[in-house]
DRENPA-3360 file (N, C-alpha, C; in nm, 2 decimals, always signed):
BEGIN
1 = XXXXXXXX = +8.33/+4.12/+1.80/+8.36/+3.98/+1.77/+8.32/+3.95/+1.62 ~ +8.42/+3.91/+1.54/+8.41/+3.84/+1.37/+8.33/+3.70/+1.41 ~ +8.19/+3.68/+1.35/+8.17/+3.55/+1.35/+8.15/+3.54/+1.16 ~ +8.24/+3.37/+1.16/+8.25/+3.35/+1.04/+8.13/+3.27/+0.98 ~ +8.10/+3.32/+0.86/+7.97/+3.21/+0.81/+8.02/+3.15/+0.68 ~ +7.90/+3.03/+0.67/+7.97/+2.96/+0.55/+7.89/+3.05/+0.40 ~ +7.98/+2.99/+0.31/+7.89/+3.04/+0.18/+7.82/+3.00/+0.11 ~ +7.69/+3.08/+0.10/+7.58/+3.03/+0.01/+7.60/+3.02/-0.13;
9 = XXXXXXXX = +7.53/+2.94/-0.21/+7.58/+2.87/-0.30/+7.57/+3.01/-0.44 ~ +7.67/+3.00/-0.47/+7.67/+3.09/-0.63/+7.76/+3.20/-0.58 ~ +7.80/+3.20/-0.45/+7.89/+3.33/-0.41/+8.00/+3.33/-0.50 ~ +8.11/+3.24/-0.49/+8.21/+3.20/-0.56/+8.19/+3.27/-0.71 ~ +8.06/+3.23/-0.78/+8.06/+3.25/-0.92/+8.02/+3.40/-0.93 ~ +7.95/+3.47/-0.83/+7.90/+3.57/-0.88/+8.00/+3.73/-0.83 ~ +8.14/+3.66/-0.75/+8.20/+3.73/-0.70/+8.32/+3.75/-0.86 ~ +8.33/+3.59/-0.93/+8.47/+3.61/-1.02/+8.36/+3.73/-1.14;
17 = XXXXXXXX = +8.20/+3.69/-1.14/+8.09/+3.75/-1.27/+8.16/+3.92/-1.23 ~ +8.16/+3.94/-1.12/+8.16/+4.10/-1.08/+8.27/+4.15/-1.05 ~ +8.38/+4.09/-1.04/+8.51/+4.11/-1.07/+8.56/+4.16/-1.22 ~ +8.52/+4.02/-1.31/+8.52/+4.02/-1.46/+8.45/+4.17/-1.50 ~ +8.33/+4.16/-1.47/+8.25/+4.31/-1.54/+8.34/+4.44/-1.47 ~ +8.39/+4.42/-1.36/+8.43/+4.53/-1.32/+8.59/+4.54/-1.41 ~ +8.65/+4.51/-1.40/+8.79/+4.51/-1.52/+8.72/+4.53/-1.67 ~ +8.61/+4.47/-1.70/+8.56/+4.54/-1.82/+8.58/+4.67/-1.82;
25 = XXXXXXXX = +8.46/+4.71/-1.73/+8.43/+4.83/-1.67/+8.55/+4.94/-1.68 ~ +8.63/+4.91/-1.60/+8.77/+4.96/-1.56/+8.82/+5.02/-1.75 ~ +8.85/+4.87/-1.81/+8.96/+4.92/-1.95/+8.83/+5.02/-2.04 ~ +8.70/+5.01/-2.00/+8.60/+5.09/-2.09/+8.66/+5.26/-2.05 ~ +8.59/+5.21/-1.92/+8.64/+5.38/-1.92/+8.76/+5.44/-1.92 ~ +8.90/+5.39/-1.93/+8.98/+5.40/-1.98/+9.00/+5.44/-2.11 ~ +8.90/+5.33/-2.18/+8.90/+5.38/-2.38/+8.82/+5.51/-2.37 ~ +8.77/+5.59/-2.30/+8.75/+5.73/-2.30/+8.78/+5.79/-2.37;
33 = XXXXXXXX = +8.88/+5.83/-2.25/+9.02/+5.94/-2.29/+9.12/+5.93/-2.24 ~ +9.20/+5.81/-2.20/+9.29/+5.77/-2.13/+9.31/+5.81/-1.99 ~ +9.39/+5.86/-1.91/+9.47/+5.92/-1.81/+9.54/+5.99/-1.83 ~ +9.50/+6.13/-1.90/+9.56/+6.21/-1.93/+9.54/+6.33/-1.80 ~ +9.44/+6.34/-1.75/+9.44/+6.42/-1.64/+9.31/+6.37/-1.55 ~ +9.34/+6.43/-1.43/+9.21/+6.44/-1.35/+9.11/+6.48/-1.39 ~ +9.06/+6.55/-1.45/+8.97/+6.67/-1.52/+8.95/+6.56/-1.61 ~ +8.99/+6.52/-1.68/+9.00/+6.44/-1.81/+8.84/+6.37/-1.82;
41 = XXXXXXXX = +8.74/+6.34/-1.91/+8.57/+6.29/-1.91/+8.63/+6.13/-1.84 ~ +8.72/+6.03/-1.88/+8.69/+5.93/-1.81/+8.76/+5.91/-1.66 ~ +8.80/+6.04/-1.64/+8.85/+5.98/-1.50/+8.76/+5.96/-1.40 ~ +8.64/+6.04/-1.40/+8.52/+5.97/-1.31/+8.48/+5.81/-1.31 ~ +8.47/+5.77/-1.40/+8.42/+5.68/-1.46/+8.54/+5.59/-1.44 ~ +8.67/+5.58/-1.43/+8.80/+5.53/-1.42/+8.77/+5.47/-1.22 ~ +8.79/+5.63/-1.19/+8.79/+5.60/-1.02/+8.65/+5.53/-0.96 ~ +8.52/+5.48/-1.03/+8.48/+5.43/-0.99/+8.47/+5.30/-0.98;
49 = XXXXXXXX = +8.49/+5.25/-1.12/+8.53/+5.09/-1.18/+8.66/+5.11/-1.14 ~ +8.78/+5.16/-1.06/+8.84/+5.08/-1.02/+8.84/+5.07/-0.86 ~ +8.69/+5.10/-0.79/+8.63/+5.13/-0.66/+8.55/+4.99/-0.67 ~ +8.50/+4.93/-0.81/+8.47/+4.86/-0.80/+8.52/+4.67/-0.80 ~ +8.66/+4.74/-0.87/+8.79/+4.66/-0.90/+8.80/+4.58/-0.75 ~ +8.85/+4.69/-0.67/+8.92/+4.66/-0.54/+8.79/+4.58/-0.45 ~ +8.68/+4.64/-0.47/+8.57/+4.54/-0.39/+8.57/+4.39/-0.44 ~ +8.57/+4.42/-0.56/+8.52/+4.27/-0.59/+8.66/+4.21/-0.55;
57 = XXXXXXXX = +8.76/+4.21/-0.55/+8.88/+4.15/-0.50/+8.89/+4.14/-0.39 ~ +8.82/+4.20/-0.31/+8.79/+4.17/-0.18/+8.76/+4.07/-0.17 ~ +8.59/+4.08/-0.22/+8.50/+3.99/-0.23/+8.52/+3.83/-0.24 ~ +8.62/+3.80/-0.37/+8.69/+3.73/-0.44/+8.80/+3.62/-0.31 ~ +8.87/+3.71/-0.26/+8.95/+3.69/-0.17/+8.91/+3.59/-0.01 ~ +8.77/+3.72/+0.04/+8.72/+3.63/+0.14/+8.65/+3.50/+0.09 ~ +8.59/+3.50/-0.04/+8.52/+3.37/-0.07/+8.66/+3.25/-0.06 ~ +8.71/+3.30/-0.09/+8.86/+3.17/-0.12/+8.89/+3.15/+0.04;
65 = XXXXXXXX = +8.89/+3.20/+0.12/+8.89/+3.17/+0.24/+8.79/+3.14/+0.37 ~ +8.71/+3.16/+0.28/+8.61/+3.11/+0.44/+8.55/+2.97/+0.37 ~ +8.55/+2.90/+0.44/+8.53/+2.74/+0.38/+8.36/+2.72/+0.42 ~ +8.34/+2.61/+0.29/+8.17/+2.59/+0.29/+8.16/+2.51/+0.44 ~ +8.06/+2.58/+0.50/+7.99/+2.51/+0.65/+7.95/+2.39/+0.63 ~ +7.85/+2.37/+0.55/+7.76/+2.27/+0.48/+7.79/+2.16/+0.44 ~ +7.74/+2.05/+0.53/+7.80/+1.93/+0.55/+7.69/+1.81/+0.48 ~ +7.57/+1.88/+0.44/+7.43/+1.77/+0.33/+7.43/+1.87/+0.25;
73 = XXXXXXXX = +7.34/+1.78/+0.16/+7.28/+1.86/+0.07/+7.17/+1.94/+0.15 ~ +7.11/+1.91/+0.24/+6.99/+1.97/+0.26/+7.02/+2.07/+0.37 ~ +7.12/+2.11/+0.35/+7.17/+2.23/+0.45/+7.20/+2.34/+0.34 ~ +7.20/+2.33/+0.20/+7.19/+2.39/+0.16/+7.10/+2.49/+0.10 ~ +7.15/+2.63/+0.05/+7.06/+2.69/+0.00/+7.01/+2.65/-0.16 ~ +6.86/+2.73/-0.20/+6.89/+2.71/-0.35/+6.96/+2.82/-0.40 ~ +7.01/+2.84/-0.50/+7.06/+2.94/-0.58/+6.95/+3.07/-0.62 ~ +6.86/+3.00/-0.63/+6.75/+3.09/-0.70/+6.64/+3.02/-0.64;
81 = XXXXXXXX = +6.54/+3.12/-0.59/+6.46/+3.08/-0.53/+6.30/+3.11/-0.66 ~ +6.16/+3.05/-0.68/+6.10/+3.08/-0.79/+6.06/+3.21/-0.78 ~ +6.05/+3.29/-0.63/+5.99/+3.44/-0.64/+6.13/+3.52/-0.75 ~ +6.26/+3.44/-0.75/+6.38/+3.52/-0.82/+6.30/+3.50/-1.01 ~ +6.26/+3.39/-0.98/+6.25/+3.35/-1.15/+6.16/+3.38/-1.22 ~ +6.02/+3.41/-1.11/+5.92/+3.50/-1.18/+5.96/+3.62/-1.15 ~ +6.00/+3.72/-1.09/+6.10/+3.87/-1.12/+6.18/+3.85/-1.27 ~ +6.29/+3.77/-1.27/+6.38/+3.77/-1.39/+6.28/+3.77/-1.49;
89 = XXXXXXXX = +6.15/+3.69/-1.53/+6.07/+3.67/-1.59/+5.96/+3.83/-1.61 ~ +5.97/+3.89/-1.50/+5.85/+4.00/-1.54/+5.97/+4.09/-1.57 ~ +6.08/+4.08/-1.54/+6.25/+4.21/-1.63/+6.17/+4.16/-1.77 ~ +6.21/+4.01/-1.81/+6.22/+4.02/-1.95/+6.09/+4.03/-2.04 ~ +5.97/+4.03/-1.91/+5.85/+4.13/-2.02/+5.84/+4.24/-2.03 ~ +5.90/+4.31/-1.91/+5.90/+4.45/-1.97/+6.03/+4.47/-2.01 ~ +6.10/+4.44/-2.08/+6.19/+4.46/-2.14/+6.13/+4.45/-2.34 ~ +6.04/+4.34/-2.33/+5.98/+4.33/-2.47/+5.85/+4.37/-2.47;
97 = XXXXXXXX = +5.80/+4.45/-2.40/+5.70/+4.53/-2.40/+5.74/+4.67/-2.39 ~ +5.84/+4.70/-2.37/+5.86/+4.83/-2.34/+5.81/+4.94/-2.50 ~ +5.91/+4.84/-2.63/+5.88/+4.91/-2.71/+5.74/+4.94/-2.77 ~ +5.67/+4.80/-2.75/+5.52/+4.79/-2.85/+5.44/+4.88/-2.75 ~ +5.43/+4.86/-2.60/+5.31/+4.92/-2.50/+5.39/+5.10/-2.46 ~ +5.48/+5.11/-2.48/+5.54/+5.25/-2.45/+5.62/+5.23/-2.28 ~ +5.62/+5.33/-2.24/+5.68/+5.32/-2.14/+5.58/+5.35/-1.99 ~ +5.49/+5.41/-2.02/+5.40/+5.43/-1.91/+5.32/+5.32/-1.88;
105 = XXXXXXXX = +5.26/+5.26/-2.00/+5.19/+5.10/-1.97/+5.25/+5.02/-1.89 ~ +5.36/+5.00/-1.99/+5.49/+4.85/-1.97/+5.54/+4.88/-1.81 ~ +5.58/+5.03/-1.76/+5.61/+5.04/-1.64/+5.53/+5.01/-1.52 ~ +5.37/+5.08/-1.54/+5.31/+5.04/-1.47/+5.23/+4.86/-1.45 ~ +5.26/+4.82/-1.53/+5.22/+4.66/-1.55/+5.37/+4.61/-1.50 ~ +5.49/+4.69/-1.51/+5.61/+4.57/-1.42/+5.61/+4.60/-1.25 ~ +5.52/+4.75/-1.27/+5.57/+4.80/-1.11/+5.43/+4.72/-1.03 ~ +5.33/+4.74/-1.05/+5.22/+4.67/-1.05/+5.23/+4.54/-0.98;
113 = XXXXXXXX = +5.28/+4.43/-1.12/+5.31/+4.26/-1.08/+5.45/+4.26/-0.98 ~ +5.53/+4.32/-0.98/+5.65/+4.29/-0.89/+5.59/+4.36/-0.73 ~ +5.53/+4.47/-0.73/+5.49/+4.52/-0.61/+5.40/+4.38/-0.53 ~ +5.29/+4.31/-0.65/+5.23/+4.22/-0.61/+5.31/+4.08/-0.53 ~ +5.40/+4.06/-0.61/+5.49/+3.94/-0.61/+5.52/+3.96/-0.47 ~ +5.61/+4.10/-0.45/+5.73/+4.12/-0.35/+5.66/+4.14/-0.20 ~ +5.62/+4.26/-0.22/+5.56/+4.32/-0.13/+5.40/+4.29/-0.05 ~ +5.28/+4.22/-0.17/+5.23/+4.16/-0.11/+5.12/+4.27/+0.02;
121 = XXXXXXXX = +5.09/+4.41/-0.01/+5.04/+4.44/+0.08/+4.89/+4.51/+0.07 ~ +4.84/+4.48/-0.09/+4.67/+4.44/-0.07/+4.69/+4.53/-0.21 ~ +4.59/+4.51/-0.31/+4.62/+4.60/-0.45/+4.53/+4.74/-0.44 ~ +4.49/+4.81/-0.35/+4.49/+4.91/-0.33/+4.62/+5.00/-0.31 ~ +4.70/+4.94/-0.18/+4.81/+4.98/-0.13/+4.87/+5.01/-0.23 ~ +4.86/+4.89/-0.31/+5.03/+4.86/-0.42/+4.97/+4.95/-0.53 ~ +4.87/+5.00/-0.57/+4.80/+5.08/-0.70/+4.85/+5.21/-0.70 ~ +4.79/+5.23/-0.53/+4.87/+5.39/-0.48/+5.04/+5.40/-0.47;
129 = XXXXXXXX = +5.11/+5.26/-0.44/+5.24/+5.31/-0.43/+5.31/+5.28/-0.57 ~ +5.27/+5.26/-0.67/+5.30/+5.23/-0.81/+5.29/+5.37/-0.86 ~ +5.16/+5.37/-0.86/+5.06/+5.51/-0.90/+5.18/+5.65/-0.88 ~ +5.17/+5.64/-0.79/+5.32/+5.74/-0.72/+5.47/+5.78/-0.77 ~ +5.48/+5.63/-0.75/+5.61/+5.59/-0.83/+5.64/+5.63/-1.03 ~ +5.54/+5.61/-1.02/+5.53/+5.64/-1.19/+5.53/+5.77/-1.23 ~ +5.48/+5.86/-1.10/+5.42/+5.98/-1.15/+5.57/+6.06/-1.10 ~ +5.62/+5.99/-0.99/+5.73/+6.07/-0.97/+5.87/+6.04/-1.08;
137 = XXXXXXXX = +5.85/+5.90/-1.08/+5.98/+5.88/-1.21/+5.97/+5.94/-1.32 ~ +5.80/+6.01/-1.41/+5.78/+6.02/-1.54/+5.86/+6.20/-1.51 ~ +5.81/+6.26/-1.39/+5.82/+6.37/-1.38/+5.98/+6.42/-1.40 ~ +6.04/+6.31/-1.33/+6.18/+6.37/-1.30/+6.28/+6.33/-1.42 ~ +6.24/+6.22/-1.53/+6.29/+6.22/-1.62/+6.24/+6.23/-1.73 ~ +6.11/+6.27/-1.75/+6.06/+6.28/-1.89/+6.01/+6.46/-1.90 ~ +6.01/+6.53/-1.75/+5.99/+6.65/-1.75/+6.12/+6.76/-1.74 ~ +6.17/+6.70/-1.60/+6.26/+6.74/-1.59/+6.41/+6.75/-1.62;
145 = XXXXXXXX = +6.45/+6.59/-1.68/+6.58/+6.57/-1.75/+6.56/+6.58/-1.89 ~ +6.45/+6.55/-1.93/+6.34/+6.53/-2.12/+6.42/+6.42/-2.16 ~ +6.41/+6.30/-2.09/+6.47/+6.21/-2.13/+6.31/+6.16/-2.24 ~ +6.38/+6.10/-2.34/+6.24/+6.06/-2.48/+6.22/+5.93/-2.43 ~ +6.15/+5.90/-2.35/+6.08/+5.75/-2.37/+5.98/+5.67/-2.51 ~ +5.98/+5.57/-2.47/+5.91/+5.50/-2.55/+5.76/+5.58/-2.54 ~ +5.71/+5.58/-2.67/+5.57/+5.65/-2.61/+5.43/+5.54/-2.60 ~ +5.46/+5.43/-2.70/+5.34/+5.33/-2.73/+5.20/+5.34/-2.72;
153 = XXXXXXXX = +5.15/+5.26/-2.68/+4.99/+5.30/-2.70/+4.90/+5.45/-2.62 ~ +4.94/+5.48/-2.56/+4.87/+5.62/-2.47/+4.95/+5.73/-2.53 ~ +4.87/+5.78/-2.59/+4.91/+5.92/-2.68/+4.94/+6.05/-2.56 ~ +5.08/+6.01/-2.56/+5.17/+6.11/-2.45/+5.13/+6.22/-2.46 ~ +5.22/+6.27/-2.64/+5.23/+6.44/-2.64/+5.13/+6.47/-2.64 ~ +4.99/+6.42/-2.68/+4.90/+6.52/-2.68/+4.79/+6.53/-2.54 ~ +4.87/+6.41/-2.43/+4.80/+6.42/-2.32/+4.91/+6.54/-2.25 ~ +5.01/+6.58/-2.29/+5.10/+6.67/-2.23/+5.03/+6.86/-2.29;
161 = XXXXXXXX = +5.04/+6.81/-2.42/+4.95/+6.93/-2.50/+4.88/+6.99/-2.41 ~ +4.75/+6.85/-2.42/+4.64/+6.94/-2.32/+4.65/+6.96/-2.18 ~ +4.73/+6.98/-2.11/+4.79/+6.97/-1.96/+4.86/+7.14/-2.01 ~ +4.95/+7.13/-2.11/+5.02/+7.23/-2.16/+4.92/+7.37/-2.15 ~ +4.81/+7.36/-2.22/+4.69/+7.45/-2.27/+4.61/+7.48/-2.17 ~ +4.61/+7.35/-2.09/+4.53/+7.37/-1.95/+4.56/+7.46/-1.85 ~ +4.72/+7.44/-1.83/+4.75/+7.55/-1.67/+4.84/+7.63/-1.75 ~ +4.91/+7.60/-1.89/+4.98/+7.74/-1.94/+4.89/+7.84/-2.04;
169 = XXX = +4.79/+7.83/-2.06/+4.72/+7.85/-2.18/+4.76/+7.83/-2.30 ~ +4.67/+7.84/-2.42/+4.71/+7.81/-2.54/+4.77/+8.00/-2.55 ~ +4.87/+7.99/-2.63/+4.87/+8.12/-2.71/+4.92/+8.14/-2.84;
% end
């Protein structure tokens, strides 16, 4: 059985926001390399944005059809609730900390406060599941893919050096 619900406020806007990006999306990866073949570098990137085309048209479609329930104002939702606004707010500090504190600080100070915010499950817990998280993200992209992060204040390479010298020897 389909039971219909009404729509919470901002659907409408964030279905046309994700439609829009997605047709961006779409003609980018098209400026590639055109459709010249399957093989071709943007056809991945083609069949996804337009995977994401057809959703949001979806999307787009049922909002135009299912009619608002909400008959007060006080049956409504907010748009943004303030746990959303201090999140958006700790994005945009580590977003401007990322360069001056490096990337291991700034990470652990966003994973840190948002684990606090969100999750809420005692700052030991959240120290160890941060702690974790960092060690497994630095591993798999700063070891294993060598993606170059920000390095800022904690002197990376030469804490890597001596890790280096430690279990490979110097030679």
């Amino acid at each position: 059985m389909h039971t219909t619900r009404s729509k919470r406020p901002g659907e409408d806007i964030f279905g046309l926001a994700t439609l829009a990006v997605s047709i961006v999306l779409l003609w980018q990866s098209y400026e590639i390399s055109g459709f010249s073949a399957l093989s071709s570098p943007g056809s991945f990137p083609m069949a996804c944005s337009a995977v994401m085309v057809l959703g949001s048209l979806l999307v787009v479609r049922d909002n135009v059809r299912r009619n608002r329930q909400a008959t007060t104002t006080g049956d409504r939702m907010p748009i943004i609730t303030l746990t959303g606004v201090i999140f958006m707010a700790l994005i945009l500090a580590y977003a401007l900390l990322l360069e001056p504190l490096g990337f291991l600080l700034s990470s652990f100070l966003f994973l840190m406060a948002g684990m606090m915010l969100l999750y809420r499950g005692g700052v030991v817990k959240t120290l160890g599941i941060v702690l974790l998280a960092l060690a497994i993200i630095y591993v798999v992209f700063r070891l294993i893919f060598q993606v170059i992060l920000p390095e800022g204040v904690i002197p990376e390479r030469q804490i890597m050096a001596a890790l280096g010298n430690l279990f490979g020897g110097a030679r």
